[in-house]
C-alpha positions in Angstrom: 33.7 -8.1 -0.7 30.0 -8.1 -2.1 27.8 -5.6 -1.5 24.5 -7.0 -3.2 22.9 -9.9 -3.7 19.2 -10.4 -5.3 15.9 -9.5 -3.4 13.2 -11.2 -3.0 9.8 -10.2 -1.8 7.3 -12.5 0.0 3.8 -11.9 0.8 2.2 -14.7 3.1 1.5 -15.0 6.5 2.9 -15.1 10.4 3.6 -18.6 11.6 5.1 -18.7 15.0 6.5 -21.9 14.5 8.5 -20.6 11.8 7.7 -23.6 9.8 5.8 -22.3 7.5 4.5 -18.6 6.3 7.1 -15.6 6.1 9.8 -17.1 8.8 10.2 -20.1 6.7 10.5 -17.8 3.5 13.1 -15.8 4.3 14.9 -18.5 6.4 15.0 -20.2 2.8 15.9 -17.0 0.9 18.8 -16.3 3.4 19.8 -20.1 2.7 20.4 -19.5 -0.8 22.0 -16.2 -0.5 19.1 -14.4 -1.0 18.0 -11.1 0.7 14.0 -11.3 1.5 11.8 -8.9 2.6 8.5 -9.7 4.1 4.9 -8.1 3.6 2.5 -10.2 6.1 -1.3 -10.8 5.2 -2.1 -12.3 8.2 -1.5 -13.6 11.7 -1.8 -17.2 11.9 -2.4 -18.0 15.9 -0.5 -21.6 15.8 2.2 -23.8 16.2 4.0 -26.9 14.0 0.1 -29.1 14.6 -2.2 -26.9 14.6 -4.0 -23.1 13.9 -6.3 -21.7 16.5 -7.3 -19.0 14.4 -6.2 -16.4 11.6 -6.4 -12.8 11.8 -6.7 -11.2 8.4 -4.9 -8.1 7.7 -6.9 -5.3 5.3 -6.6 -4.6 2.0 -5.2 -1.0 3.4 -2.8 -2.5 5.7 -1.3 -5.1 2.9 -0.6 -2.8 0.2 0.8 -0.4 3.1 3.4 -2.7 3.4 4.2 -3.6 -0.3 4.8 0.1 -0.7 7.3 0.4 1.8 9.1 -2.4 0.6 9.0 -1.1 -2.5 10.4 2.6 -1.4 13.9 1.3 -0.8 13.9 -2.1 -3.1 13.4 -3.2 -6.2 11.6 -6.5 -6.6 11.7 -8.2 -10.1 10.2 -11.5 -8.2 7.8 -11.5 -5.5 7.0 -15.0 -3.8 3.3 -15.1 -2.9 2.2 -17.3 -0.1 -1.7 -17.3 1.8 -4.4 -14.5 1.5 -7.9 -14.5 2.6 -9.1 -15.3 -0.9 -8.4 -14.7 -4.5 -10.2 -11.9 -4.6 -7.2 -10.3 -2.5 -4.8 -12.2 -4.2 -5.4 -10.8 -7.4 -5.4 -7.2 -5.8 -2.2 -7.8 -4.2 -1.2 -8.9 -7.8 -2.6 -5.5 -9.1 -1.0 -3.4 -6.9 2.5 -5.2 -7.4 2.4 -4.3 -10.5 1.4 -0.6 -10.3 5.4 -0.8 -8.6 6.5 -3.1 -11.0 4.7 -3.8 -14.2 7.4 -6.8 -15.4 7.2 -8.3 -11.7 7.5 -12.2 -12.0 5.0 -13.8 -9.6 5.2 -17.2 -7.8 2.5 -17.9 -6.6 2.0 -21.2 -3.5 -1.8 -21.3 -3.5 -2.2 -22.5 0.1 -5.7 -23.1 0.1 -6.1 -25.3 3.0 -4.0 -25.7 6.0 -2.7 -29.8 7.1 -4.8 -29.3 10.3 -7.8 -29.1 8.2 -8.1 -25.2 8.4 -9.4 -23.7 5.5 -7.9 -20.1 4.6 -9.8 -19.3 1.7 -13.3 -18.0 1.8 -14.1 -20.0 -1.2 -12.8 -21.1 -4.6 -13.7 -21.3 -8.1 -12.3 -22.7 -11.3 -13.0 -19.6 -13.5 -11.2 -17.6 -10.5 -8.0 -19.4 -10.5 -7.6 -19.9 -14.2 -8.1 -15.6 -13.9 -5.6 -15.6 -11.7 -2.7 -17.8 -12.8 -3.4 -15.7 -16.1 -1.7 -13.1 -13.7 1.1 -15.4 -12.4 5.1 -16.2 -14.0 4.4 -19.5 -12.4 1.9 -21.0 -9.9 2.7 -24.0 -7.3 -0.1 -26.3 -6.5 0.2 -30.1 -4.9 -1.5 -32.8 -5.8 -4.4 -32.2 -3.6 -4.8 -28.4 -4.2 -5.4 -29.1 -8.2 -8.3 -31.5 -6.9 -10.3 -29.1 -4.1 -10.1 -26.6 -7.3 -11.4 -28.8 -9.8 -13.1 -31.5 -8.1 -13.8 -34.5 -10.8 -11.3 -33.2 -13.4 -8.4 -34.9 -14.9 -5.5 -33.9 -12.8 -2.7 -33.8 -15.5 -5.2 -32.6 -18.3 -5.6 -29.5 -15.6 -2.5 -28.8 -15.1 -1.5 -29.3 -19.0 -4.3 -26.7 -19.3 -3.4 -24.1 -16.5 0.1 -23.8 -17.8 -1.0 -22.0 -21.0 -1.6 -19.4 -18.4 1.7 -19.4 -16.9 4.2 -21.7 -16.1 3.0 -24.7 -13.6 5.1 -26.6 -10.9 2.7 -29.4 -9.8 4.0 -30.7 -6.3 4.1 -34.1 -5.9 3.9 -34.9 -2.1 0.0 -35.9 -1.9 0.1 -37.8 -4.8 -1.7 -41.4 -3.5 1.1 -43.6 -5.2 3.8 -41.7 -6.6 5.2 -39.6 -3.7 7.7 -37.4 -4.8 7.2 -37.1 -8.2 6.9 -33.5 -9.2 5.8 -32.4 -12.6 6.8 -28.7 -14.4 5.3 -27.5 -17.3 6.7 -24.6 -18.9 6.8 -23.1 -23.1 4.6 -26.4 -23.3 6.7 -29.2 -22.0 6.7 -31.2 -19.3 9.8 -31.7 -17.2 9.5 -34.5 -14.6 11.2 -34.3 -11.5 11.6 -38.0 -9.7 12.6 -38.1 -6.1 16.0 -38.5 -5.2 15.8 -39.5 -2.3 14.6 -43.0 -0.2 11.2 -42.8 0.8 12.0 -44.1 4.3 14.8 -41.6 4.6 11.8 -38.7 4.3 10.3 -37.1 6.8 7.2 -35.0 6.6 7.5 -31.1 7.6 5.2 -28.6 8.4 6.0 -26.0 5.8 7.7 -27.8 3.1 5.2 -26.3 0.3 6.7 -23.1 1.3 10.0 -23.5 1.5 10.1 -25.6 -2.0 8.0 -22.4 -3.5 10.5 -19.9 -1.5 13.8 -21.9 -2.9 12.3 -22.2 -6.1 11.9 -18.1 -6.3 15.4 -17.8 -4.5 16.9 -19.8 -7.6 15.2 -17.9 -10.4 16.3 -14.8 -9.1 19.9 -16.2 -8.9 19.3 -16.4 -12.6 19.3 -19.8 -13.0 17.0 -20.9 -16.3 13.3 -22.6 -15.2 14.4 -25.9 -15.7 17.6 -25.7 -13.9 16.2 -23.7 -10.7 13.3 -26.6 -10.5 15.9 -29.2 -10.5 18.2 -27.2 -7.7 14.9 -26.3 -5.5 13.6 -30.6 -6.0 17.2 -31.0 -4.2 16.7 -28.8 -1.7 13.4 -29.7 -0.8 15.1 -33.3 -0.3 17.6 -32.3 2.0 15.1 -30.5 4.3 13.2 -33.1 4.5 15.4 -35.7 5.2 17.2 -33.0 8.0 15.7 -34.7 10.8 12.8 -36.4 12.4 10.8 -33.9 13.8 8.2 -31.9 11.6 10.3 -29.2 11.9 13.1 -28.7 8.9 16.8 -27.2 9.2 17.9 -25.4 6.4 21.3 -25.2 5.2 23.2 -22.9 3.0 24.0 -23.7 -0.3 26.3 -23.0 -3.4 24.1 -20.2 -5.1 26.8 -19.2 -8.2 24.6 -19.3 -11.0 27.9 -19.2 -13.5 
């Protein structure tokens, strides 16, 4: 029988729905075989259409957590959902790496709820080129790019960000090619083309989350950049297509790496 598997940590928030946020993480992680841990920046009062309000947790009460989670595992890949700000993103960063200094970071910069909510306090080009300088690889959609650099060239962006780090550009808000993701990693680009009808896809609350969650699952499997993009576009797929509802159902998959 096996004993271990790999660990994954996630830091993001409390969803009750469990579409999104932490649930949805770890729901994902366990998925592909996967054992995640959870450190929570916030409590997100909502459900699948819509946040009331968020409550914040403290610098203090963050890095509390990380440390306990770090006091009985060892994390070589830490999945990094919302925060306040990236101000406390970058801290959280920091202090991941006073545990770890060769952590790999993925980093889902949810900077805006669907329901319109924003969660951070404000952005800033210099301040996110800073802090994908700090990331393994960073996850932004289509529309993400755009509230970060309003006017700019998306593709010349993200061709620029990923001589930072390694870039995943999420194609689901893109206004005519849906489902067209782009990776750009060691200065190529890899595009990923849906495979998948369009009519057979359903939208899902959480689906940025659970792509960045199976896409961290995968890497930690061992599976090389390209392949564990290619692994997480299909699983991505099949939760979206699951069912009608904006709710997804995940399903276990075949995580051998060999």
């Amino acid at each position: 029988m096996e004993d271990s598997r790999p660990s994954v940590l996630v830091v993001a928030g409390f969803d009750q729905s469990g579409g999104a946020g932490i649930l949805a993480d770890i729901k994902t992680l366990e998925a592909h075989g996967v054992y995640g841990y959870a450190v929570c920046t916030g409590m997100t009062f909502q459900n699948e259409r819509t946040i009331s309000r968020i409550h914040w947790y403290n610098e203090k009460d963050i890095f509390e957590q990380i440390d306990l989670c770090f006091a009985t595992g060892g994390f070589d890949w830490v999945k990094i959902g919302i925060a306040s700000s990236i101000g406390m993103l970058s801290s959280i960063i920091r202090h991941l790496k006073q545990h770890n200094p060769a952590v790999r970071i993925v980093l889902d910069p949810v900077i805006r709820a669907s329901s319109g909510k924003d969660f951070w306090e404000g952005t800033d080009r210099d301040g996110f080129d800073a802090l994908a300088r700090e990331c393994w690889l960073v996850m932004p959609n289509w529309e993400e790019i755009g509230w970060l650099y309003p006017g700019e060239d998306i593709p010349e962006v993200s061709r620029r960000l990923s001589g930072y780090c390694n870039l995943y550009l999420k194609g689901g808000h893109h206004p005519q090619q849906q489902g067209r993701d782009y990776l750009w990693s060691a200065g190529t680009l890899q595009v990923l083309e849906p495979m998948v009808a369009a009519e057979a896809v359903y939208p899902k609350h959480g689906s940025g989350c659970v792509l960045s969650s199976s896409l961290a699952a995968n890497l930690s499997l061992g599976y090389a950049l390209p392949v564990a993009a290619a692994r997480s576009k299909r699983y991505i797929e099949q939760f979206l297509t699951s069912n009608k509802t904006s709710l997804g159902w995940h399903r276990h998959i075949e995580t051998s790496a060999g």
